[in-house]
C-alpha positions as CSV (number, residue, x, y, z in Angstrom):
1,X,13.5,-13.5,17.3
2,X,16.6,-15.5,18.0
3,X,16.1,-18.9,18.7
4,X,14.8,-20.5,21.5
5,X,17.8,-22.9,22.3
6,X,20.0,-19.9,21.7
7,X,18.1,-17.6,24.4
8,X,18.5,-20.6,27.3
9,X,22.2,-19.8,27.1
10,X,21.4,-15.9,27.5
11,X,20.1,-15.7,31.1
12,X,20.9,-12.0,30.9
13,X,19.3,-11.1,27.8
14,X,15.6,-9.7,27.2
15,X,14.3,-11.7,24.7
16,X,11.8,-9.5,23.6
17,X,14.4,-6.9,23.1
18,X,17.2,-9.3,21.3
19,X,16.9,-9.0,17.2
20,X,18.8,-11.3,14.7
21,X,19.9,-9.5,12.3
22,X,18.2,-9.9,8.9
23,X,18.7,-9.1,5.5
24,X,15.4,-8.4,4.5
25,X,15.0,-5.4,6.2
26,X,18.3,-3.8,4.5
27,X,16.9,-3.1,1.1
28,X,17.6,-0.1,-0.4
29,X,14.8,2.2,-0.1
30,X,13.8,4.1,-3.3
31,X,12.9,7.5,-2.7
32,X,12.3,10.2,-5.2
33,X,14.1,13.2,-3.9
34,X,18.1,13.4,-4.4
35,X,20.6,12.5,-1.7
36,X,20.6,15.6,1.3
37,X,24.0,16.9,2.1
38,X,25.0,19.0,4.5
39,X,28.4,20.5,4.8
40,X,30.2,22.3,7.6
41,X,33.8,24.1,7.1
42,X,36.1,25.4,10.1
43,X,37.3,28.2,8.8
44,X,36.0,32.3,9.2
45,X,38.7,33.9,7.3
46,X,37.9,36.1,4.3
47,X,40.1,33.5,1.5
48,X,39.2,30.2,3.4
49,X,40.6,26.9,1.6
50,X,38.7,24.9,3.7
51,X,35.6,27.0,2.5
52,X,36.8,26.6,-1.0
53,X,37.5,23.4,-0.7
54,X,33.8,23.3,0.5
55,X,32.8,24.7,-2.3
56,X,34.8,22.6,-5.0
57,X,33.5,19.4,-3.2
58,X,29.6,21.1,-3.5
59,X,30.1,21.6,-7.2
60,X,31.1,17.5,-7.6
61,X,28.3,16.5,-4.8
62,X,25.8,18.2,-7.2
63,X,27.2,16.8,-10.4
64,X,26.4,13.2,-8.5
65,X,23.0,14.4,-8.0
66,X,23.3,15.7,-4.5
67,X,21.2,18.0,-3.2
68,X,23.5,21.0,-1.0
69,X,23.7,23.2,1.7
70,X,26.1,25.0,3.2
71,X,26.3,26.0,6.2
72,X,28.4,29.5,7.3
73,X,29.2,29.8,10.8
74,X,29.7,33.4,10.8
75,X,27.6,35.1,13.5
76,X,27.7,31.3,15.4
77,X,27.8,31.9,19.2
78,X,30.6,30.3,20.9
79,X,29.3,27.2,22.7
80,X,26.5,28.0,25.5
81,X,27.5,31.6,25.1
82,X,24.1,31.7,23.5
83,X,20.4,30.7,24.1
84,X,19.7,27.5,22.1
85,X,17.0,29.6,20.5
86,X,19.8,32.2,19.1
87,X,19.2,32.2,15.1
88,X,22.6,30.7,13.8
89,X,22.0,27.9,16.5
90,X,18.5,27.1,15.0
91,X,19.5,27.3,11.6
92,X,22.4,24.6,12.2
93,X,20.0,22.5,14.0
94,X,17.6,22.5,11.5
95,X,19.7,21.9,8.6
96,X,20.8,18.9,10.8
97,X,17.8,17.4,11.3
98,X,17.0,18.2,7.0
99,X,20.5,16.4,6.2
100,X,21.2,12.3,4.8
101,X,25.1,13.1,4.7
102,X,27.0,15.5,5.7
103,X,30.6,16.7,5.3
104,X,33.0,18.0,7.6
105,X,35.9,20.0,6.6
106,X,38.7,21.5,8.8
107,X,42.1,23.4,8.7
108,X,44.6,21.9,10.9
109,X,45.6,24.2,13.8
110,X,48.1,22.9,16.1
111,X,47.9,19.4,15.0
112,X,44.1,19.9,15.6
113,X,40.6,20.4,13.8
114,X,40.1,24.3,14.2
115,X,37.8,26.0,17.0
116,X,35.4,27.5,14.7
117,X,35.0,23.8,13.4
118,X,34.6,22.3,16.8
119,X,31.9,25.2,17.9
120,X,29.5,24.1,15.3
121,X,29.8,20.2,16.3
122,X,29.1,21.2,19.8
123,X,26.3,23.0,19.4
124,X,24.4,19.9,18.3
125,X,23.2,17.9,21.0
126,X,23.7,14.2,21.0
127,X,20.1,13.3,21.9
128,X,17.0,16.1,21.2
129,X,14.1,14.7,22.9
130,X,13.3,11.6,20.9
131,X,15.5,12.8,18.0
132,X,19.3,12.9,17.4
133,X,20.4,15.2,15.1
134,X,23.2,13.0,13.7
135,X,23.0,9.6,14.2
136,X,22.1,7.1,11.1
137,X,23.7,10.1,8.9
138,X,26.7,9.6,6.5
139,X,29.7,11.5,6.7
140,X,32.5,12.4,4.8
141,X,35.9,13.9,6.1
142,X,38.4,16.4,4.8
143,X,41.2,19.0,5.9
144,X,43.7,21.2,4.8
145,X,46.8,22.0,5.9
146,X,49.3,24.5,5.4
147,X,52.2,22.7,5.3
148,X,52.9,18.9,4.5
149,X,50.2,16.5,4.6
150,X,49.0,15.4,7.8
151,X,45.9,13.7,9.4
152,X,45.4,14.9,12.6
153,X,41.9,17.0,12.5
154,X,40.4,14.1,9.9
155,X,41.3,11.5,12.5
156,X,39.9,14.0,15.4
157,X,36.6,14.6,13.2
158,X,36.3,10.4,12.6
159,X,36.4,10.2,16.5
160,X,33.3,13.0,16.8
161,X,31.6,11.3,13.7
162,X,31.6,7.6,15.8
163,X,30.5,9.6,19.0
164,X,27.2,11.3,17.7
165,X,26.5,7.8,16.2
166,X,27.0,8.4,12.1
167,X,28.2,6.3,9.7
168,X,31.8,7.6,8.3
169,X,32.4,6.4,5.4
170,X,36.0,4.7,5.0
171,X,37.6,7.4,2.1
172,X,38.9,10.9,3.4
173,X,40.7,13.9,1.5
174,X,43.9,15.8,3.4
175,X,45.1,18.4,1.4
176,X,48.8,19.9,1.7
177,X,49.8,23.0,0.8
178,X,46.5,24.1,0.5
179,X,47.2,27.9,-0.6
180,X,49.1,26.3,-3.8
181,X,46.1,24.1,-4.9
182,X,43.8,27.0,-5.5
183,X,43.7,29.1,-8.7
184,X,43.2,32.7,-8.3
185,X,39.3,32.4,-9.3
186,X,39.0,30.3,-6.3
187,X,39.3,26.7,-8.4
188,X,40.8,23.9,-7.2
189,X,43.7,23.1,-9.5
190,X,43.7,19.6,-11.3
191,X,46.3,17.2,-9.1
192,X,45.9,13.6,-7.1
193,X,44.3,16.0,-3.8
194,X,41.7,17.0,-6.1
195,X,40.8,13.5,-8.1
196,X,40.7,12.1,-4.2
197,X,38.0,14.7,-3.3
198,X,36.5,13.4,-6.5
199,X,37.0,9.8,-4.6
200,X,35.4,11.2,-1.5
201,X,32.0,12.6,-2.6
202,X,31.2,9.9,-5.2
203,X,31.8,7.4,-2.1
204,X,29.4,9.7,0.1
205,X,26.8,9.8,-2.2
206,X,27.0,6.3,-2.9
207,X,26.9,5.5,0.9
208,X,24.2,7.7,1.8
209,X,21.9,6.1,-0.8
210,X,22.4,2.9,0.1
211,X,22.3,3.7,4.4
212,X,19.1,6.6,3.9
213,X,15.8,4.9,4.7
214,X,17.8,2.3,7.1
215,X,19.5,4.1,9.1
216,X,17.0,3.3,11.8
217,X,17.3,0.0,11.0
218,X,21.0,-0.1,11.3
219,X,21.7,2.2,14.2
220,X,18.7,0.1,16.6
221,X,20.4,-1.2,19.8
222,X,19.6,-4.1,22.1
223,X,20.5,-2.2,25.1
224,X,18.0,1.1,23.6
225,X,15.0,-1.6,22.8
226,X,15.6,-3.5,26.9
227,X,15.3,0.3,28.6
228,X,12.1,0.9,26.2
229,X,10.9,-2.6,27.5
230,X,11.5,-2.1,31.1
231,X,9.9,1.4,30.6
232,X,6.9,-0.4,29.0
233,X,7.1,-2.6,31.6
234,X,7.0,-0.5,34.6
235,X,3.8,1.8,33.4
236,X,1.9,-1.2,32.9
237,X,2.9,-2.5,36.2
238,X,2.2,0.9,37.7
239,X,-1.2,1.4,36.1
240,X,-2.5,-2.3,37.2
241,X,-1.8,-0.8,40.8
């Protein structure tokens, strides 16, 4: 509780509802199973290098003791074309609610983050009953582009990321020229794009360790605790009637 000579300057505040922030409650929680990524690509076509780039950054997230899923979005209903109940839906949802971290990773189509990429984002809703499927979750960004390098669909995918409440960690990957950077087995070729999706999955691993088990903690809000309070509140008040 913040202090009492501190509160008499509030008049607007709830005090019950007002937390100081303390370091005590920021510890890093030891848990015994690994770090649980999810990762979503944007792209349905049958040589994807935003799937393969998927893929590449899968093999590193696992070498940094990661455990991963994929998620395909073939057979994904457009947007509310669809029962939430529809199979693909579920299974997205699900492996939501299963992930720590995720990562998102999109081709660019004009200058934007591609539909199929979007489709998926959308069909998670920001709050499910008392659970939201994203928020207190890491995230990592990364694109690919067929010509230079450019940032528009990471910067569209950070905006998303700070929307549905998760924590975005500060590295991200933009690969140009993508069809070039790809053996023909499918490998990412050794360059500076690759050593920086090397970058990007040892930060999210990092950052998901350390924000896992307080990501309650961090992602509590006065203005969530006050409507809880006045809810309180108001059954009490109604049950004394």
């Amino acid at each position: 509780m913040p202090r009492a000579s501190a509160l008499s300057d509030l008049p607007n505040i709830i005090d019950d509802a007002l937390e100081v922030p303390d370091p005590a409650n920021l510890a890093t929680l030891i848990t015994s199973h690994k770090p649980r990524i999810l990762m979503l690509y944007g792209s349905l076509r049958e040589r994807s290098y935003s799937r393969l780039l998927t893929f590449e950054a899968q093999r590193l997230l696992e070498a940094f003791g990661a455990e991963v899923k994929v998620f395909h979005a073939n057979g994904l209903p457009l947007p509310n074309d669809a029962p939430d109940t529809h199979p693909k839906v579920q299974e997205l949802r699900e492996l939501m609610l299963w992930s720590e971290g995720q990562v998102w990773t999109s081709p660019e189509r004009h200058g934007a983050m591609s539909a199929v990429m979007k489709a998926q984002i959308d069909w998670i809703p920001l709050p499910g009953g008392a659970i939201r499927p994203t928020q207190g979750r890491t995230l990592a960004l990364m694109q690919v582009s067929g010509g230079s390098q450019s940032f528009n669909a990471v910067n569209q995918m950070r905006l998303l990321g700070r929307w549905m409440r998760m924590v975005t960690i500060p590295n991200q990957s933009s690969v140009a020229k993508a069809w070039q950077e790809f053996e023909a087995n499918d490998r990412m070729k050794p360059s500076s794009f690759y050593d920086r999706v090397v970058d990007v999955m040892e930060e999210l691993v990092k950052f998901t360790i350390l924000n896992r088990g307080n990501a309650n903690y961090l992602t509590s809000r006065y203005s969530e605790r006050k409507q809880a309070i006045i809810k309180q509140r108001e059954q009490v008040d109604a049950a004394a009637v």
